[in-house]
C-alpha positions, 0 to 999 in steps of 0.5 A, spaced: 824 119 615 817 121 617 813 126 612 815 133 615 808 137 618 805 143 616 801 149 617 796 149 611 793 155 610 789 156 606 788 163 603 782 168 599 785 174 596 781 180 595 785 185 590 788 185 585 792 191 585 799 193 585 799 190 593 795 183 591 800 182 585 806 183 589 802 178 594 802 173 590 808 173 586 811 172 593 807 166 596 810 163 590 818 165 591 817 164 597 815 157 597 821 154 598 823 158 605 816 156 608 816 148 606 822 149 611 818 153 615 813 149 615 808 152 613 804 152 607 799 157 603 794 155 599 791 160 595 784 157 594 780 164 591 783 170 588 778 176 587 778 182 582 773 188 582 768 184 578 769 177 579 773 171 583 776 165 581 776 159 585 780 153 587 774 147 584 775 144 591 778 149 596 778 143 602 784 140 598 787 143 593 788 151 590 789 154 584 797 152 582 802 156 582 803 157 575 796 160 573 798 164 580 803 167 575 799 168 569 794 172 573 799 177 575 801 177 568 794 179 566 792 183 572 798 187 570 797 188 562 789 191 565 786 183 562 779 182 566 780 174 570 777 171 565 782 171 560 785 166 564 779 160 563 782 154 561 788 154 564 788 150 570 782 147 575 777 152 578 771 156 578 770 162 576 763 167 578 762 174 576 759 178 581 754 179 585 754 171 586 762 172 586 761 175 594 756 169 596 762 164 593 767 167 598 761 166 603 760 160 601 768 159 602 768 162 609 763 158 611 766 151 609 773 151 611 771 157 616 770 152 622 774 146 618 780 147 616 780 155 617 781 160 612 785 167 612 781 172 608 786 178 606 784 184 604 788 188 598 784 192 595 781 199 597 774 200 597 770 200 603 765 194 600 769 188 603 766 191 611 760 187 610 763 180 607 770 181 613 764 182 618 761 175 615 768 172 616 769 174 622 763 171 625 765 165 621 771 163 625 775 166 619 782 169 620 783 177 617 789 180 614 788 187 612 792 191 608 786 196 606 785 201 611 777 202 611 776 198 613 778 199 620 777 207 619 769 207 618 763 206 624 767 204 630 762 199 630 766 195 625 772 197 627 770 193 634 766 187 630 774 186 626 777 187 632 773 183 636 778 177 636 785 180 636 788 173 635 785 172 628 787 178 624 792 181 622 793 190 620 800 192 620 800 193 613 795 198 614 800 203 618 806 202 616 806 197 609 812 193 612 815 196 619 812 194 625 808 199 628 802 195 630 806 189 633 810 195 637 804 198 640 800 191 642 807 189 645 808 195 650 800 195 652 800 188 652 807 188 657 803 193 662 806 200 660 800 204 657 802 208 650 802 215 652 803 218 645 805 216 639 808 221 632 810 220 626 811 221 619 806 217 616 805 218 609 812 216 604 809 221 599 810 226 604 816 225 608 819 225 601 816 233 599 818 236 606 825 233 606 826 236 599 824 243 601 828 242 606 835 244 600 830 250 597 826 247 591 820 249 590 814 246 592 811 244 585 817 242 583 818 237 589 811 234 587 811 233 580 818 230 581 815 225 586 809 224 581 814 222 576 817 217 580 811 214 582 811 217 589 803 220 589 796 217 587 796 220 579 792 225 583 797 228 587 793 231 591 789 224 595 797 225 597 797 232 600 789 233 603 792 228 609 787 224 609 791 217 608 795 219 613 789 221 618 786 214 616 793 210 619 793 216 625 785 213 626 787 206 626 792 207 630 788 212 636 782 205 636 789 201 637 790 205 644 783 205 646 780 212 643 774 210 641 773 217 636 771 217 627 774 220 622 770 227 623 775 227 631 781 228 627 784 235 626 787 235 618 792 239 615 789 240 607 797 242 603 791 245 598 786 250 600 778 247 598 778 251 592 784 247 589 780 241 591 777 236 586 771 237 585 773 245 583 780 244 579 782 238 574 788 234 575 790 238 569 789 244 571 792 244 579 798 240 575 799 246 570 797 252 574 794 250 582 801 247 584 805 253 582 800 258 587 803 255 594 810 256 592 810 262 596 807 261 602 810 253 602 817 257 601 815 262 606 813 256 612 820 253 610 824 259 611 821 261 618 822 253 620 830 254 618 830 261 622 828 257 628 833 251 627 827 246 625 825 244 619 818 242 617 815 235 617 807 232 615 806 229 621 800 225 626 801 227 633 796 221 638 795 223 645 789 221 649 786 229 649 787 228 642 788 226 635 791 230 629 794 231 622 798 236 618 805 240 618 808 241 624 815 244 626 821 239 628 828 240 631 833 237 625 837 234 630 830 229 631 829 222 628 823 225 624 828 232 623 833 227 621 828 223 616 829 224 609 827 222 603 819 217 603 822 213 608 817 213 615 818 214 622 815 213 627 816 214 635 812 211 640 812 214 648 810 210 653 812 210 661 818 206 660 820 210 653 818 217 656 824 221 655 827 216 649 822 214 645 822 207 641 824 209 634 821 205 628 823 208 621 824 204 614 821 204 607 814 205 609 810 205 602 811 201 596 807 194 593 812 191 594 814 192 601 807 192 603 806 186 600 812 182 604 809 185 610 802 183 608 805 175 608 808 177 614 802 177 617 800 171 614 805 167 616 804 170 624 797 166 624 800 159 622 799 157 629 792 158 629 791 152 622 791 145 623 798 141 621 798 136 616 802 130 613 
């Protein structure tokens, strides 16, 4: 029989993190399923913070599966990368020459065999090195959102050729938002507005107001259940949620920054951060909203609504906080840290496309970050 061919794609990986992590594990698990695919994912570098680790020849091998899994391993226990010397052919460089040898490996197989950078970090550093890529023929994955939520410019460099990159993981980890939004504009119905509960932290806390906890309890428990940042309150300023309602808007053609987007903090500014530790706002600055939180939830009830922390995107507009909700909804009806999201076009005006699931999580993030992987094979060379 003739030997089966495949896409090879191969991959540099920018995060270790919890996303990345779980990135890695998957392309490995996975490898059985995409051989019967087709496909084949050559992981030629893996960045951290301070250091990358490369492949010794990225145009014919990558780094094997079995060093792939000691990395995970020494990641997760917090061991820097170079734990792992000698344990397999590579390279590795500390930064600033690390980012010059993603550069390096953009520009070898960018306009060769093509490359897929994936962004799993959170940082705004890597905008520079994913415009770089971009303008070396490479393909994007990014499950990172800054990079699409700072200057529109870049926003626009990123996007510039849709076919190449890849953002669902950015809005709604695993559920496919972004590939619903580009489906419906594509097919000609313009998207009029798009709403939904964004941040599975949040849709967790409103939903167990909802069977009257107080609210400090309901965010030290979804603390305790790893639900929050350790500082929960990067969960309740909004601003996760507002990055994803930005990206979102740009998708429908909005041309507007984070200073256009109208945020509801859960916490007043004297509570903020730089004022009060996460000590202290744990211990003493949480049980000060109790009341008016009670208060909001009470007043929602009495109408026949409960209350969830939602984006609203319309063309005159874009914003982010509390919002009431008939409990018969599909945003009422949501419970626990699962998203929802409903999109409002011509066709779906008065019964929108409902999208809801897990929306949050490494590993559900993760799969929908191979998922976008895998969505670009078409665009790499197959092999024998």
């Amino acid at each position: 029989m003739p030997t089966p061919v495949k896409s090879v794609l191969p991959v540099v990986l920018l995060g270790c993190g919890g996303v990345g992590r779980y990135l890695l594990r998957h392309i490995v698990s996975c490898r059985p399923l995409h051989d019967n695919q087709g496909v084949s994912i050559r992981v030629v570098g893996v960045a951290g913070s301070s250091s990358l680790l490369v492949a010794e020849d990225v145009h014919s091998s990558g780094l094997d599966d079995a060093l792939l899994t000691n990395l995970c391993a020494a990641k997760s226990a917090g061991s820097p990368l170079s734990s792992l010397l000698g344990q397999g052919q590579y390279q590795l460089f500390q930064n600033p020459e690390a980012r010059s040898k993603v550069i390096d490996a953009a520009t070898t197989l960018g306009r060769t065999t093509g490359l897929v950078l994936v962004d799993c970090s959170a940082t705004y550093d890597t905008v520079s090195l994913m415009k770089d890529a971009v303008d070396h023929g490479c393909c994007i994955v990014l499950a990172n959102k800054k990079p699409l939520t700072g200057a529109y410019e870049d926003f626009q460099k990123l996007v510039s050729n849709f076919r190449r990159i890849r953002f669902e993981s950015t809005v709604g980890a695993g559920l496919p938002v972004i590939a619903s939004v580009t489906r419906i504009i594509a097919s000609g119905d313009p998207v009029s507005r798009v709403v939904g509960s964004l941040s599975g932290t949040l849709g967790y806390v409103m939903s167990e107001l909802e069977d009257g906890k107080r609210f400090s309890e309901v965010v030290k428990t979804a603390k305790s259940l790893g639900y929050t940042e350790p500082d929960p309150r990067d969960d309740l300023g909004g601003l996760d949620v507002a990055r994803k309602a930005l990206i979102l808007a740009r998708l429908l053609g909005q041309q507007i920054s984070m200073d256009n987007i109208s945020v509801e903090s859960l916490y007043p500014s004297e509570l903020g951060p730089e004022k009060v530790s996460t000590k202290d706002f744990l211990e003493s600055g949480l049980g000060q909203l109790d009341k008016s939180m009670e208060e909001r939830v009470k007043a929602a009830s009495s109408r026949g609504n409960v209350l969830r922390y939602v984006c609203e995107i319309e063309s005159t507009g874009c914003q982010v906080g509390l919002k009431e909700l008939p409990k018969d909804s599909a945003l009422g009806r949501l419970r626990g840290s699962d998203n929802v999201v409903e999109i409002y076009s011509r066709c779906y005006e008065s019964s929108p496309l409902v999208i809801q699931g897990a929306g949050a999580g490494n590993d559900t993030t993760a799969a929908g970050v191979l998922a976008d992987i895998i969505d670009l094979q078409d665009l790499f060379q197959k092999t024998a």
